[in-house]
C-alpha positions in Angstrom: 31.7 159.3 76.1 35.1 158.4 75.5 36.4 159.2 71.9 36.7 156.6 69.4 39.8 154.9 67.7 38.2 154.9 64.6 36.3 158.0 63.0 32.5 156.7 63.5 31.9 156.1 59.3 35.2 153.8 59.3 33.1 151.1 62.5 32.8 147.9 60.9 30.6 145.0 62.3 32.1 142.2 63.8 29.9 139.7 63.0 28.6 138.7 59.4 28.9 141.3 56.0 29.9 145.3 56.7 27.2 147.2 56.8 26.1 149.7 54.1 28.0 153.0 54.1 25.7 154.3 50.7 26.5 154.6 47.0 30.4 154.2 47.0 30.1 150.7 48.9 29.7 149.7 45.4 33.0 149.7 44.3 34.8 148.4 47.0 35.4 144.9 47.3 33.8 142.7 49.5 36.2 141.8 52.3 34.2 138.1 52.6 36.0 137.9 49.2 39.4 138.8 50.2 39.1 136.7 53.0 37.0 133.4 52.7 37.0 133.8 48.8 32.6 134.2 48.5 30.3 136.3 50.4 27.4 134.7 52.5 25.6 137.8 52.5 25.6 138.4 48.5 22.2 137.6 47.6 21.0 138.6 51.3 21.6 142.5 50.7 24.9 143.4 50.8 26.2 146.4 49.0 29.6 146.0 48.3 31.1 144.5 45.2 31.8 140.8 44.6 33.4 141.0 41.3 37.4 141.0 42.0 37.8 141.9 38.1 35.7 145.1 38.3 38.2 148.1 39.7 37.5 151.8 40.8 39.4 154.5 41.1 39.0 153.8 44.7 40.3 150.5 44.8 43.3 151.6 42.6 44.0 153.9 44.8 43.4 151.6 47.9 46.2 149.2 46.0 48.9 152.0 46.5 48.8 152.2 49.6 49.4 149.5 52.3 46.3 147.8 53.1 44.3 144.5 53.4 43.5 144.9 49.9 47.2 145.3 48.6 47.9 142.6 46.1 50.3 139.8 46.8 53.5 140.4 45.9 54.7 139.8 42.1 58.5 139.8 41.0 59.6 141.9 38.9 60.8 139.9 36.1 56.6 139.1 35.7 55.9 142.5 35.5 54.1 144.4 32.5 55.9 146.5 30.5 54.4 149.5 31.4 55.0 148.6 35.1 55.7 151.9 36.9 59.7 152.4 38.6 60.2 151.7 41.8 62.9 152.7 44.4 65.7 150.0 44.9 69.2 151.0 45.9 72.3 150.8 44.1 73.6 147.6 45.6 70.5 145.9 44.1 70.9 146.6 40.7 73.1 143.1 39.9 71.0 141.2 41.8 69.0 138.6 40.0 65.5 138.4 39.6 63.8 136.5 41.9 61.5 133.9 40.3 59.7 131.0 42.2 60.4 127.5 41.4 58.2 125.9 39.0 56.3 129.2 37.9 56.1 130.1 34.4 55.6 133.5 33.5 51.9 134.2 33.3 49.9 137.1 32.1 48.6 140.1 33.8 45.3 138.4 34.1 46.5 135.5 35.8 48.6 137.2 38.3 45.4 139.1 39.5 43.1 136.1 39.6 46.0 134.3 42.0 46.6 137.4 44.1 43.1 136.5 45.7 43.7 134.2 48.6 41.4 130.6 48.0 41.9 128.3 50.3 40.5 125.9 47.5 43.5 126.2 45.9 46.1 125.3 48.6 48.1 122.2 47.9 48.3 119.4 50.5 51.1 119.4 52.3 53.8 116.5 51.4 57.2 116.0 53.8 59.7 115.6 51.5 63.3 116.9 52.1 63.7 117.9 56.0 66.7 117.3 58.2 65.4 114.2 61.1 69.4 113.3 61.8 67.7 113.2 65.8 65.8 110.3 65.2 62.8 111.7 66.7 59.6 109.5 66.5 56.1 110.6 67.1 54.5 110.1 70.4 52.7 106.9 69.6 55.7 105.0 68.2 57.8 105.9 71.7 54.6 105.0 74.1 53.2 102.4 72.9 56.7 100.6 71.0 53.6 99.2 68.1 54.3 101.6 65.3 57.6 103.0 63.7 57.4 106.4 61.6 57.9 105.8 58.1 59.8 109.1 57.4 62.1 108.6 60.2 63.0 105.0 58.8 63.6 106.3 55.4 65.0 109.8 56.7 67.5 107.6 59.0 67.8 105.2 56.2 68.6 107.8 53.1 71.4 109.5 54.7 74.6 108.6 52.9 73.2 106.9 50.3 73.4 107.1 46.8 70.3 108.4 44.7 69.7 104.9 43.5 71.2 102.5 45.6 69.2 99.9 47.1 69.5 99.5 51.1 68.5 96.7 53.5 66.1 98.5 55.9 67.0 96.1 59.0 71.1 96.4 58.3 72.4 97.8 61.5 75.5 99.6 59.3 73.9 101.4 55.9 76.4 102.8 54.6 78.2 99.5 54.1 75.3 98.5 52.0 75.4 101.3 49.7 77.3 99.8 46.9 76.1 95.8 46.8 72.7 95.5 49.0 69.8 92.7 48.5 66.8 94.7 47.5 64.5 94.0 49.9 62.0 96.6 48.4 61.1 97.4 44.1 62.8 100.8 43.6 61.4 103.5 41.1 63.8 105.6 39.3 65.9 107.4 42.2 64.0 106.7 45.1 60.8 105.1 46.1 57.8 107.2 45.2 56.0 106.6 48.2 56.9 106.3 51.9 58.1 102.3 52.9 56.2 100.8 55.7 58.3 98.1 57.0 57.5 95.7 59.2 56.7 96.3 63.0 59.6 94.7 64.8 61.4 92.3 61.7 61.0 91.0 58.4 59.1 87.9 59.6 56.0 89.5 60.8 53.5 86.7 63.0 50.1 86.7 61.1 48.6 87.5 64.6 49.6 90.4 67.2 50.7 89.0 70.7 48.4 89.4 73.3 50.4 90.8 76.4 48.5 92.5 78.7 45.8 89.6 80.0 45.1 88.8 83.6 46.4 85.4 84.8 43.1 83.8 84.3 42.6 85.3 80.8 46.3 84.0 79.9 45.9 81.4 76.8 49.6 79.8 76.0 48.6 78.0 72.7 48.4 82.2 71.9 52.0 82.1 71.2 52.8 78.6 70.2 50.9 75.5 67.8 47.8 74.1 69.1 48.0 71.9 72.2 46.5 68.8 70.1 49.1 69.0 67.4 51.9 70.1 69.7 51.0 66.8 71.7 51.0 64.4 68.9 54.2 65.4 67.3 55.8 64.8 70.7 54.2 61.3 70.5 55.8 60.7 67.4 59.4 61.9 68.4 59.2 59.8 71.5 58.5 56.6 69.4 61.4 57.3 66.8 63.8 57.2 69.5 62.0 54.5 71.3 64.4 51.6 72.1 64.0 48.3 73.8 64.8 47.9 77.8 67.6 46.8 78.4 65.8 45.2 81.6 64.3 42.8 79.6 67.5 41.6 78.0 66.9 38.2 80.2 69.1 35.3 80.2 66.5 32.8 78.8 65.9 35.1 75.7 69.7 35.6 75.5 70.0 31.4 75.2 66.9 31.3 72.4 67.9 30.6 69.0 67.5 34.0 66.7 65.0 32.0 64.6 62.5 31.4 67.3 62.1 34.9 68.8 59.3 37.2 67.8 59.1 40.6 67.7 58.0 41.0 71.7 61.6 39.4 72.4 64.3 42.3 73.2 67.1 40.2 71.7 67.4 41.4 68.4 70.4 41.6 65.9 72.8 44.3 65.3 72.6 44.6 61.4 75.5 45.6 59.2 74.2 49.2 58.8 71.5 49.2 61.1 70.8 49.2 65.1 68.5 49.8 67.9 66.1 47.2 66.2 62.3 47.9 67.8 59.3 45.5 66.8 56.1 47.7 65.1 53.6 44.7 64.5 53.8 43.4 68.1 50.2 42.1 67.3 51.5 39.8 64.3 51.1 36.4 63.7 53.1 34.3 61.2 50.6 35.1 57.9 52.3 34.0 54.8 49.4 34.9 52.6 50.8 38.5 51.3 53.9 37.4 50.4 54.1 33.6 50.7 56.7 34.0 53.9 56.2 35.2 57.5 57.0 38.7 57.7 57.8 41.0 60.2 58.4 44.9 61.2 61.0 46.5 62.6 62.4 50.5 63.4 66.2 50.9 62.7 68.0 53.7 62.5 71.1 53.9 60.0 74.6 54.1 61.0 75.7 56.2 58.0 72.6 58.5 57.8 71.3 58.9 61.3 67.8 58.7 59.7 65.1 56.1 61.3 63.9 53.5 58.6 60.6 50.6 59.0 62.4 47.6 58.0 60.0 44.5 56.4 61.6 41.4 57.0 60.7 38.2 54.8 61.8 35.1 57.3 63.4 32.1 55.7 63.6 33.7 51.8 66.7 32.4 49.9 67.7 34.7 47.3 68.9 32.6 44.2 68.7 35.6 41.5 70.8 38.7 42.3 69.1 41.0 39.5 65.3 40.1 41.1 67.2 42.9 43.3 69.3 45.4 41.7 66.1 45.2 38.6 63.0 45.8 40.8 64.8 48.4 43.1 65.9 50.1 40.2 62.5 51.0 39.2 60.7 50.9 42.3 62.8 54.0 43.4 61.9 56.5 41.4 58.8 56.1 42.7 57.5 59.7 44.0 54.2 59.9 45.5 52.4 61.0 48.7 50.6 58.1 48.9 53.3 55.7 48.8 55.9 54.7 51.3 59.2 55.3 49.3 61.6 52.3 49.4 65.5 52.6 49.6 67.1 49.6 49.5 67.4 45.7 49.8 69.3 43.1 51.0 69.2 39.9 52.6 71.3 39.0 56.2 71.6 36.1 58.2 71.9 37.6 61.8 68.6 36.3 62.7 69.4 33.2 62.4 68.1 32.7 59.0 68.1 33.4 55.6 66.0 36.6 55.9 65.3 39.4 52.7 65.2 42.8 54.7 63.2 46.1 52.8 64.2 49.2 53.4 61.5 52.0 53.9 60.3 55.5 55.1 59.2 55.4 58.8 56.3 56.9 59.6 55.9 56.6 63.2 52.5 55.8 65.3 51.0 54.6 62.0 48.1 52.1 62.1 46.9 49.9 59.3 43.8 50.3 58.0 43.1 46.7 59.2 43.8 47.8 62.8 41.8 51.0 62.7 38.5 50.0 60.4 38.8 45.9 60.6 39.1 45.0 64.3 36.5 45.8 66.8 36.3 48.4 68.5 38.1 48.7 71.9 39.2 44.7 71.8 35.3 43.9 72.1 35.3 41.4 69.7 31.1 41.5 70.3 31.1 45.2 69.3 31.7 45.6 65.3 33.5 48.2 64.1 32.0 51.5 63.3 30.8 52.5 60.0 33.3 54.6 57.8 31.9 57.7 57.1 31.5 58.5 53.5 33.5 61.5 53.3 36.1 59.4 54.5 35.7 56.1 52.4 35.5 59.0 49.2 39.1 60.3 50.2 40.9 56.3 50.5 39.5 55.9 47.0 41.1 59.4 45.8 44.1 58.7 47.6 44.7 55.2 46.5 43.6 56.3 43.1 46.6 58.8 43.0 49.4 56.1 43.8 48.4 54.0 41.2 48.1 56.6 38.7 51.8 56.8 39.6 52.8 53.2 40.0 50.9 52.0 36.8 52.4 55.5 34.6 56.0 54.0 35.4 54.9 50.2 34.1 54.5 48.7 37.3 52.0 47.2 39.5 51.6 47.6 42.8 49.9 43.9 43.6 50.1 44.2 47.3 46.5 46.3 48.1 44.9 44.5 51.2 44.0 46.8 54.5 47.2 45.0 56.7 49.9 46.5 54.0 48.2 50.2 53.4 48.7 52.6 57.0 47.1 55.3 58.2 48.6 58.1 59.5 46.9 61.5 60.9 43.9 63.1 59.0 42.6 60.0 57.6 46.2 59.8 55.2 47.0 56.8 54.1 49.9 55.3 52.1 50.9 52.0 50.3 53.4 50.3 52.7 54.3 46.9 50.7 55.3 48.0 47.1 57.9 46.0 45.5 58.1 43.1 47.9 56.2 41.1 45.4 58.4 41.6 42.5 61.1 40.4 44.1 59.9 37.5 46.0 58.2 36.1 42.6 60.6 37.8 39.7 61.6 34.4 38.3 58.4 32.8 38.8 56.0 35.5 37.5 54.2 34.6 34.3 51.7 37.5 33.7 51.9 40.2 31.8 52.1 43.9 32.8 48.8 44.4 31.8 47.0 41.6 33.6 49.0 43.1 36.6 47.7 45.9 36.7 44.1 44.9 35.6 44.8 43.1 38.9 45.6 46.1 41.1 42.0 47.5 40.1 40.3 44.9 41.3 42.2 44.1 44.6 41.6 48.1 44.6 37.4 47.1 44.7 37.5 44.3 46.7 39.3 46.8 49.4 36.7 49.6 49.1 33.7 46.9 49.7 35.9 45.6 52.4 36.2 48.7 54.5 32.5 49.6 53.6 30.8 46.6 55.1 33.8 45.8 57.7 34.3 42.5 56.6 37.8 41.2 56.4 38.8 39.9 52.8 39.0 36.7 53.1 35.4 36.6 54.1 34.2 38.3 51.1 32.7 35.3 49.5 29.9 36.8 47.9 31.0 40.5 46.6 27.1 41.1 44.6 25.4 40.5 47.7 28.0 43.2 49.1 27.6 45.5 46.8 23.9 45.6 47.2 24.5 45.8 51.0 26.5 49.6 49.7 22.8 51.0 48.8 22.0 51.4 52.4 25.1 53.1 53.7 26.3 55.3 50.7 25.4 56.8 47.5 24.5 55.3 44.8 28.3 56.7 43.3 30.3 54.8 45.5 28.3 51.9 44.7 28.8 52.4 40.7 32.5 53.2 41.1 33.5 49.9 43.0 31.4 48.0 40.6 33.3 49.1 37.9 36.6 48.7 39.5 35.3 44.9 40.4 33.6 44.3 37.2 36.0 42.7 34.1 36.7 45.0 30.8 33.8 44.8 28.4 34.8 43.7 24.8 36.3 46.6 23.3 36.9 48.7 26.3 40.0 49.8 27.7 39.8 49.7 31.7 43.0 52.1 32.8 43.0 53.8 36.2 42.8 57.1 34.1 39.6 56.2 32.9 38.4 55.6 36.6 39.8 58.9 38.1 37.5 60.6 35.1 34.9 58.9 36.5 35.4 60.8 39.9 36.7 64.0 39.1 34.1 66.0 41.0 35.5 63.9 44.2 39.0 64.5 43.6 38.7 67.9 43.4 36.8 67.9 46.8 39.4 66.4 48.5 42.2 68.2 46.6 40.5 71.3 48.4 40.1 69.9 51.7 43.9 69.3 51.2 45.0 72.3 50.5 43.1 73.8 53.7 44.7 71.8 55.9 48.0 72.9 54.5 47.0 76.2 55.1 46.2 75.3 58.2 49.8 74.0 58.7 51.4 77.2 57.2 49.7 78.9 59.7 50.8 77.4 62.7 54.6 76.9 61.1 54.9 80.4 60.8 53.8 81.1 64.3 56.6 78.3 65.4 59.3 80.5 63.1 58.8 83.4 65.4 59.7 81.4 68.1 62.3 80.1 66.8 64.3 83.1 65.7 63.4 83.9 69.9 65.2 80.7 70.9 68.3 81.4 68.9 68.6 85.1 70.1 68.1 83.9 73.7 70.5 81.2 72.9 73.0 83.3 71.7 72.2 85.7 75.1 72.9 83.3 77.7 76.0 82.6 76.0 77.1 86.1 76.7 75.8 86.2 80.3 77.1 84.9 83.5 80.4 83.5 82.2 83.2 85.1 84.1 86.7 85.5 82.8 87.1 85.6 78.8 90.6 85.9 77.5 92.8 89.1 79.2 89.8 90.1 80.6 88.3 89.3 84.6 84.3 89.4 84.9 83.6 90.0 81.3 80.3 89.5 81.8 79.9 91.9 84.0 82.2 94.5 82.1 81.3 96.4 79.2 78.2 96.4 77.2 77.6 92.9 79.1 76.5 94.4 81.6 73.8 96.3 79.8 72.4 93.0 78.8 72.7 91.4 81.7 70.3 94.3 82.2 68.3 93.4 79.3 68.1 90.1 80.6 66.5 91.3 84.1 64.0 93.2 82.1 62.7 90.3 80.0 62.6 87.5 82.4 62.6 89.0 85.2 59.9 92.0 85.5 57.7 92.0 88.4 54.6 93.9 89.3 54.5 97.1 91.5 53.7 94.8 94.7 56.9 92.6 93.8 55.0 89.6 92.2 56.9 88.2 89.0 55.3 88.5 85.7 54.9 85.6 83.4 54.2 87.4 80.3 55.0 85.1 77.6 53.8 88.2 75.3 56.7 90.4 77.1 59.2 88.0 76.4 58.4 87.6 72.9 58.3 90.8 71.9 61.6 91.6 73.5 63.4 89.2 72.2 62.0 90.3 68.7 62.5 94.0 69.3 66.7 92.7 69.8 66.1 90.6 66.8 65.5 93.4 64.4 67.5 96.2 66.0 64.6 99.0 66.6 64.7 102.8 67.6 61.9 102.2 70.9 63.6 102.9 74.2 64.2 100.7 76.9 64.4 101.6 80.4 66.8 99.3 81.8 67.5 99.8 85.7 70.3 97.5 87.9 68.8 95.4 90.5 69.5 98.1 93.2 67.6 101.2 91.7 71.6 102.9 91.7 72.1 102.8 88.1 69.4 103.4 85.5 70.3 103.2 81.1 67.9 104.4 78.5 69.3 103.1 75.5 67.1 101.5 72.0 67.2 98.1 70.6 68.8 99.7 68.1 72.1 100.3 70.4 71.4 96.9 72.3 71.7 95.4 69.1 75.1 96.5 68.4 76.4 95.6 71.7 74.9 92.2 71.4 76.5 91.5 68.1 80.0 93.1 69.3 80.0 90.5 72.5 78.8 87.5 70.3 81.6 88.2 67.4 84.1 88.8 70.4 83.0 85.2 71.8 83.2 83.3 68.3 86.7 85.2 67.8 88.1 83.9 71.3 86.1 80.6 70.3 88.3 79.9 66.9 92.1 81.3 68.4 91.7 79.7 71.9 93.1 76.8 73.1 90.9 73.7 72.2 88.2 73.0 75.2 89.3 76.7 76.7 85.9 78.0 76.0 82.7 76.3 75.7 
């Protein structure tokens, strides 16, 4: 047999406690101490000591000599007095004592108990102060382009900085920004006290994460951009604010017809002072003079001065005689400022129709409908089909809506005595608005003998009569009998609907004051139901008007891009597009828009786009792999850098923009 390394009494087991070697295992420490700080094997039968303040003779003598049981080393400052000499050379004697930072001096017990290695007692490990000038991410921030490290922001960030200046993180120059910065983050005493987690790509962050990767047939556009529903009817809208009349129809026998006998399907309308592009909105008209006591009419205009489309009311054949029925009731009637009331600007009267006409001045609000054309009429021009029943939901949020605008209109002593289904429209999600305020007060200022009061007593119950109207879909005039209608409510609706029109219809008991305060008490639980139904479908709209910011900082970056790109000979310089750091993003370009897969199909990914142009936006540290059209020339640059040479060919355009000849450049 071979001879051992080791005499035989020294052989230790390799698995679990050492084995017993008689009496004088016990005083020597347990080496499960030393190491792993307890002893599995205590209470199992194992004869060595587990006490680390109990020493021997042996152990002292084990601690002079080197050994796993030597003591962890203690300066010598934090030595005893009695501490024995030991042998330094002569060039050590002026050197100073070498004390840890943060370490008081402790006593000789102390140092003992903390020479024992405990991995309970190891602090978690915190990056603070390390050198990361290389801008060296971690692995999933360079794959995958999602994540940014947090200590290379701040690392990359910090550098050059003073202690307590504040920085903007997305700045592509820092230093710059180190005396006068916008504090785009609350800073604690000299520096944040924990790390910053900014934003993926830019300070407007989508609510949602783009969804790039999807097979063509798993591809959803409305993804990126507003719903298809909304998107479509705000088109709609657009289309009839700049909707103008043929000029095809501009026929010779219209041309010849006096201006007082067309109607609003003739094309030959007046050019106003102020206004033009006249376009009839109540094709469907007829000559009713029981609103205002004249034939009225509709028109879109758009103003010469402001640019800004306006619905223009026009009262045929109305002399004015009194100048302040004017300048008085528009005076007050504009500083009225309520959602549920269409805001007037402005009247005057004109004689280009061939008439003496009084023209009113209000917000357009295009593709609106009257409530008499939406709830009143029957349905799909079958005159033998009635209209369909109002929900109650529905009927509950006119009331609270109409409520509102005369809390308004009667706070700023006024009336708004114009409250019939053909003068109130109705825009999108059941929104409506009072569309004939003021018209009144002008038309009868000199002839008006009631008070304020009875005015607006008035307004409450034109305000019933409505309700009952929409609620049976009866017309008003052909409410003869409202208790019979009322009766008829039972059937349909609640009995609260039914109690809150009969108090609006019903006249003031002695005694009682009958305000539209008292009646919005009255149906406080129902304004506050539709108050919250309001404020989700703003919430709604937030949404999807963030999602639309996103794509608009996109548009104005690519903007900007293809004002760099292709354009040839700038200034001094031939090609200049194709020189420089242009050509890096003509690069960038062909990378965006024009990726293909590996068997050479192009690839639509609105997702890829986005998040390009996003990445450019804010300036990141991902790489980019950008390679020329003929696999000759490759770059591997960041956003970061692409960044800067974006900006640097921009500012160079606006500077040759500004000294050029005017129309050199475009």
């Amino acid at each position: 047999m071979a001879a051992t390394r080791y005499p035989t009494n020294d052989l230790r087991r390799q698995v679990g406690s050492p084995r017993s070697k008689g009496r004088e295992n016990k005083d020597t420490l347990c080496r499960n101490i030393l190491i792993y700080g307890n002893c599995r094997y205590e209470d199992q039968g194992c004869t060595f000591n587990h006490d680390q303040n109990k020493t021997s003779p042996q152990a002292d003598f084990a601690k002079k000599t080197f050994n796993v049981d030597s003591p962890s080393f203690t300066p010598s400052s934090q030595q005893p007095t009695a501490a024995k000499k030991t042998t330094l050379s002569s060039q050590a004697a002026n050197a100073a004592p070498f004390t840890p930072r943060g370490v008081g001096t402790p006593n000789l017990q102390q140092t003992t108990e903390t020479s024992v290695f405990n991995p309970a007692t190891i602090r978690e490990f915190t990056p603070q102060n390390y050198d990361i000038g290389n801008n060296n991410t971690n692995g999933v921030a360079q794959e995958n382009g999602l994540y940014n490290d947090p200590f290379t922001a701040m690392g990359s960030l910090a550098t050059g900085l003073p202690p307590a200046g504040q920085f903007n993180l997305y700045a592509s120059e820092h230093n710059a920004l180190a005396s006068s910065g916008a504090s785009f983050y609350p800073q604690h005493g000299s520096f944040p006290t924990g790390p910053i987690q900014p934003p993926n790509y830019h300070l407007y962050q989508p609510f949602d994460t783009y969804r790039q990767e999807l097979q063509p047939w798993q591809r959803a556009t409305y993804d990126f951009f507003m719903p298809a529903k909304m998107r479509e009817e705000l088109q709609k809208r657009m289309f009839a604010t700049q909707q103008v009349m043929p000029s095809e129809s501009l026929t010779v026998s219209s041309l010849r017809r006096p201006c007082s006998l067309l109607t609003p399907t003739d094309s030959g309308l007046p050019q106003l002072e102020r206004w033009h592009s006249l376009f009839p909105l109540d094709t469907n008209n007829r000559k009713n003079t029981a609103s205002f006591g004249y034939p009225s009419w509709v028109y879109k205009a758009q103003n010469s001065r402001t640019g800004r489309h306006y619905a223009l009311r026009r009262l045929e054949g109305y002399r004015l005689t009194n100048e302040k029925a004017i300048l008085t009731v528009m005076k007050e009637w504009k500083k009225i400022k309520n959602a549920n009331v269409v805001t007037v600007h402005e009247a005057f009267t004109t004689r280009e129709f061939g008439d003496s006409s009084l023209i009113f001045a209000y917000d357009y609000h295009p593709l609106s409908r009257t409530l008499q054309e939406h709830h009143l009429q029957p349905a799909h021009g079958n005159r033998y089909r009635p209209p369909s029943t109002i929900p109650e939901n529905v009927l509950w949020g006119y009331i609270c809506q109409i409520a509102n605008a005369l809390k308004t209109i009667h706070s700023n002593k006024l009336a708004a005595r114009c409250i019939e289904p053909s003068k109130i429209i109705l825009s999108d999600n059941h929104r409506i608005r009072l569309s004939a305020c003021s018209i009144v007060d002008v038309v009868q200022f000199e002839n008006n003998t009631k008070s304020l009061h009875e005015l607006q007593q008035e307004d409450l119950v034109k305000f019933g009569r409505l309700i009952v109207s929409l609620a049976t879909s009866t017309p008003i005039a052909h409410l003869n009998n409202i208790p019979v209608a009322l009766d008829s409510l039972g059937a349909k609706y609640s009995a609260n609907i039914k109690d809150a029109v009969a108090w609006l219809i019903a006249p003031p008991n002695s005694g009682e004051s009958k305000s539209i305060e008292n009646f919005i008490s009255g149906i406080a639980t129902h304004m506050t139901t539709f108050f919250d139904l309001a404020l989700q479908d703003n919430d709604e709209k937030q949404f999807h008007l963030a999602r639309e910011l996103e794509n608009g900082r996109a548009a104005r970056i690519m903007m900007k891009l293809m004002t760099i790109l292709e354009r040839g000979d700038l200034g001094a310089v031939q090609g200049w597009s194709e020189t420089g750091d242009r050509y890096q993003l003509k690069l960038f370009r062909d990378y965006v828009f024009h990726r293909v897969e590996a068997d050479g199909k192009p690839n639509l990914s609105l997702g890829h786009i986005l998040s390009c142009l996003n990445k450019l936006d804010a300036g990141i540290d991902e790489m980019v792999v950008l390679t020329s059209r003929d696999n000759e020339t490759v770059f591997v640059l960041t956003y970061r850098e692409l960044r800067q040479m974006f900006d640097r060919a921009f500012n160079e355009l606006v500077k040759h923009s500004k000294t050029g000849a005017p129309g050199a450049n475009n």
